[in-house]
N, C-alpha and C positions, 0 to 999 in steps of 0.2 A: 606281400600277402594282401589281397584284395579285399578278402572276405571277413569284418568287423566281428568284435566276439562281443557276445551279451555276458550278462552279471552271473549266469549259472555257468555260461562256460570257462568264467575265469575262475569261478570257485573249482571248480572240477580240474582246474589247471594246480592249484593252491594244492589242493587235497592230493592229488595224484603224485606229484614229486615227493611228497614228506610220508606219504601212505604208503612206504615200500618196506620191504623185509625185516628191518628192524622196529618200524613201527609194526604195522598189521599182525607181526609174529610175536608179538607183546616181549619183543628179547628186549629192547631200548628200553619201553618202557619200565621192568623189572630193574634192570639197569641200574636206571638214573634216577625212579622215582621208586618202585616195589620192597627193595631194600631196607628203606629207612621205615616201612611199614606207612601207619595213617599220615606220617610228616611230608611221605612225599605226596599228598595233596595240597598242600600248602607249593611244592615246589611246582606241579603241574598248572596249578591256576598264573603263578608266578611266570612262567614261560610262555601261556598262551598270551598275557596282557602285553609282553615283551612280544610275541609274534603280531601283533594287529595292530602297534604301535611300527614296526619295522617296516610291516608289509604296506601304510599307509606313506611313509617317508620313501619311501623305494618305489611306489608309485609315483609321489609329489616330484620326486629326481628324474626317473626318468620322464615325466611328464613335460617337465620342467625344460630338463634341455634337448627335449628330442632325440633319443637315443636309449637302447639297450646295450650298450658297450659295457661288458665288467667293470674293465678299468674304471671309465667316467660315472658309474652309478656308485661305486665307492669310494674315490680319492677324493678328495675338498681341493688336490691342490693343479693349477693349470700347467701341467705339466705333462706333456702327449709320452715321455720315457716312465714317467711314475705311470699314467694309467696303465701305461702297458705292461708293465710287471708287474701290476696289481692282479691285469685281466689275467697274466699266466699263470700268476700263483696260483688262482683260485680255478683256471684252468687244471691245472695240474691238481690241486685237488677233486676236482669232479672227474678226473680220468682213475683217480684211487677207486671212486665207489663202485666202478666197472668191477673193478677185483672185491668189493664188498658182496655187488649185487650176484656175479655166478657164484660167490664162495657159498651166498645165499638159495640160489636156486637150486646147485648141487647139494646141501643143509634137508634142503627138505625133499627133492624126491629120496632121497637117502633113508631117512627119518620115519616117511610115509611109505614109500613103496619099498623099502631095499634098492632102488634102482642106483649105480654106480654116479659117486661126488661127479664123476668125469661127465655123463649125459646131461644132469639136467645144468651146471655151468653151460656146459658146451651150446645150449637151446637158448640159457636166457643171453648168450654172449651175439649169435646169431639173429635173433628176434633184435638186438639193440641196435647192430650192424644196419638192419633193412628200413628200420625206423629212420634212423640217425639219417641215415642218408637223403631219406626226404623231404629233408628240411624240416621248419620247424610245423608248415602246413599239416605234414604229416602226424607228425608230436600231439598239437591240437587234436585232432578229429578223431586216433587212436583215444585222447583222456576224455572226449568228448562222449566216446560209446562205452567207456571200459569203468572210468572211476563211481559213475552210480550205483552199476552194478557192484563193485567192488564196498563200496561206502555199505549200500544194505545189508548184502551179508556178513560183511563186518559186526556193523551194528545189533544184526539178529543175533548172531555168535556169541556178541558180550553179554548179551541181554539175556539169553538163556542159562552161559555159565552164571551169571549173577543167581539168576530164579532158584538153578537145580542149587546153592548156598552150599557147595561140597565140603564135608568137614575138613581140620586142619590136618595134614598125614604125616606133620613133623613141628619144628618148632617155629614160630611166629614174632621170634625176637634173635638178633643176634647173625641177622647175613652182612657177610662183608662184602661191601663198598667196592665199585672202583678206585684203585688205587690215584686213580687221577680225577678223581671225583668223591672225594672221602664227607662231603655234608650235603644236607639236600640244598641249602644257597648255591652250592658251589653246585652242583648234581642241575638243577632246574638253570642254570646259567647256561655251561656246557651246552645240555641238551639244544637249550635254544640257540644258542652259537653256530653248532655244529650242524641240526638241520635249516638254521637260514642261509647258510653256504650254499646248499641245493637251491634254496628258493631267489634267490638275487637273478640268475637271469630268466627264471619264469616270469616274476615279478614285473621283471623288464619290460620281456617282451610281452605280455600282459597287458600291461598298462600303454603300450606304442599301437597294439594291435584291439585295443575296447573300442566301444561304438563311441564313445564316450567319455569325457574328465568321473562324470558323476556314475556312468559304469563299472571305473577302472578300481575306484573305491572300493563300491558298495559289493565288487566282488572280491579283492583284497581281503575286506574285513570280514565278509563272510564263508570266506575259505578261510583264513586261518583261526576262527570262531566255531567252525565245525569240526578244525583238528584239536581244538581247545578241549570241546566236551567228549570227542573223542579218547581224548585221551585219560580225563576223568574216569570213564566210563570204562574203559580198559584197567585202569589201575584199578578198580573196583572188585573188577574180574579176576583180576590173578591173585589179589590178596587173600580170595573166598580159600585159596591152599597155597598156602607162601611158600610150601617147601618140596610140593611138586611146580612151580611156575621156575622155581629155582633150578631144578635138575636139568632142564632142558634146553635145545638150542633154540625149539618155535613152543613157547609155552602153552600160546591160543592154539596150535594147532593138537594139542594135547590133549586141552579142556574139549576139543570140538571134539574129540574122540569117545571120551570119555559119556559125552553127552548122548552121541547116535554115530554109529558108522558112515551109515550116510550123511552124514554132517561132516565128519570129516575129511573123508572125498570133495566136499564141495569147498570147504575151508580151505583146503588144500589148493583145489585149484585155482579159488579166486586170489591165497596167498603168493601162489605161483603168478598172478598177474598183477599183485602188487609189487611183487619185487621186480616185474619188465617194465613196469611204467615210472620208477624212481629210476632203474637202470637207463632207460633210454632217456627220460627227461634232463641227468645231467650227464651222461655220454653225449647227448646234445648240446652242451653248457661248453663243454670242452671241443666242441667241435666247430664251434663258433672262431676261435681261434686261428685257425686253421684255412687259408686262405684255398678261396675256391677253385677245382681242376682235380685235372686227374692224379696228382700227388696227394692232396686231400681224400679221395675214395682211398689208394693204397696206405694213408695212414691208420683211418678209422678203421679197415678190416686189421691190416698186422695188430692196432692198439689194441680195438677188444681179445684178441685173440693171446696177446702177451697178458692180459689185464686177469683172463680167464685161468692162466698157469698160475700166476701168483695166488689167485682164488684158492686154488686148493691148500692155502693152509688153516683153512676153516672160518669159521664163521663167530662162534662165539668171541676165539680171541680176538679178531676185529673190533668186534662191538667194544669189547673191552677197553682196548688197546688205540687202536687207529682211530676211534670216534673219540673219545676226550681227547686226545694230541690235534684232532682238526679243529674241537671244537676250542680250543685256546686262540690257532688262528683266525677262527672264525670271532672270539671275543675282538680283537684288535679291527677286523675289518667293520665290525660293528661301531668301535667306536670311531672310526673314519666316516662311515655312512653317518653317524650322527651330525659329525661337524660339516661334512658336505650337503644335507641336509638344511640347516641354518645358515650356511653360507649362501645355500641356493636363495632360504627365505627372505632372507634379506636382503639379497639382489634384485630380487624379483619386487621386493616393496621401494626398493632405491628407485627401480625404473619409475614403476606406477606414480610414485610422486613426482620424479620426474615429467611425467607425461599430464601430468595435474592442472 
């Protein structure tokens, strides 16, 4: 890639991966932080400091040793068979969120239009396919034009459900928990776990492709500082009626309803391109993998397209179910990234004295 990214378009990278379906559709958020009521602000603050602390070290690594490789951004240890079955695992998990994001797309044209689970999978599985393909040039320039807009009406949405203060339509204590997430410590962990999975090779490749050591940062921290108060600001919003954010599978897309029709036509649609640019961002991640030719194009069409059947066992029980189980793996890769991390740092100061 020739073309160097500035501090906005790597936040716009940050934000775009982790801003898909279960975030943008307040389902995560409810989740992992709505549940426990006012406590899961304590867990959301708790996860952003974990995300800008991650996304700094995952730039320092890949900075460090020149490369966006899975493997080598996470293993500590010099082993080319450990990175590599580090890279596939977490391959392999980025190829699950393909079956997250159509079980997601199909969620909501469903939800919004009546339009059949089958069409709107089928569009975000296709839309990921044509991306995916070209490279990750392509990746960029798609979050380049799409996550701003995505980001403000966002932001409008929460900011108006917040205004209209809807009363409560049921009770306000006593939702249960993921079962794989039963406190909001354990809830605010998970969460961060589980969407730093997604962010390890944006991150990456981020930080290879900045104009810049001092861009790769300052857009790092300011992308996952914008998903920080994002996410505040969201839990804010769903709590205004806990027991309608509860009942549904896109809670925000319910409050935008609720607010103006035409609002939520547009909620809708921009939700709709929330969940194609986390689909394609690690449809991407997974596709890295995959060595380049023409077996590679026939993997990535058959993948999304098996990725897309599994989709249809819906969406909520995902969120449930498949996101706390990633995010445990996701805890362990974490604490690999840390020790690879201090291992780097302290190579890198061995040299410098050395060179003294």
């Amino acid at each position: 890639m020739t073309r160097k990214l500035n501090w906005i378009e790597i936040t716009s990278l940050y934000i775009g991966v982790i801003m898909g379906a279960g975030f943008a559709s307040g389902r995560e958020c409810w989740q992992f932080f709505g549940v426990f009521g006012s406590k899961g602000y304590l867990g959301a603050v708790v996860s952003t400091v974990c995300f800008v602390i991650l996304a700094c070290m995952l730039t320092y690594i890949s900075r460090s040793k020149g490369t966006s490789d899975l493997g080598r951004l996470i293993s500590p240890f010099d082993s080319g068979t450990i990175d590599e079955i580090i890279g596939w695992v977490l391959a392999i998990i980025y190829y699950s969120l393909i079956i997250a994001m159509t079980a997601a797309g199909g969620s909501l044209l469903n939800q919004q239009f009546g339009i059949s689970k089958l069409i709107g999978g089928a569009v975000i599985a296709v839309l990921c396919v044509i991306t995916v393909l070209g490279d990750f040039e392509r990746i960029s320039k798609v979050f380049r034009l799409m996550v701003p807009v995505l980001f403000a009406v966002g932001i409008v949405t929460i900011l108006l459900t917040i205004h209209a203060d809807f009363p409560q339509s049921g009770a306000t204590v006593g939702y249960r928990p993921g079962r794989m997430s039963p406190n909001w410590p354990m809830s605010a962990i998970i969460f961060m776990a589980y969407n730093s999975l997604g962010m390890i090779t944006m991150a990456g490749n981020s930080a290879i492709n900045a104009k810049d050591k001092r861009t790769a940062y300052i857009g790092a921290v300011t992308g996952t500082l914008c998903l920080g108060g994002l996410t505040l600001l969201l839990l804010r919003a769903l709590l205004t009626d806990m027991a309608f954010s509860s009942s549904l599978d896109l809670p925000m897309l319910g409050f935008a309803g609720r607010i103006s029709p035409i609002l939520n036509i547009i909620y809708a649609v921009i939700l709709y391109g929330s969940v194609y640019s986390t689909g394609a961002s690690t449809y991407y991640g997974f596709s890295t993998k995959i060595r380049p030719g023409r077996t590679k194009q026939i993997i990535i069409v058959s993948g999304a397209a098996a990725g897309f059947i599994l989709g249809l066992t819906g969406f909520k029980r995902l969120v449930e179910f498949m996101y706390p189980t990633e995010g445990y793996i996701g805890i362990l890769f974490i604490v690999l990234i840390v020790i690879n991390f201090f291992k780097q740092l302290m190579a890198n100061k061995a040299r410098i004295d050395g060179e003294a």
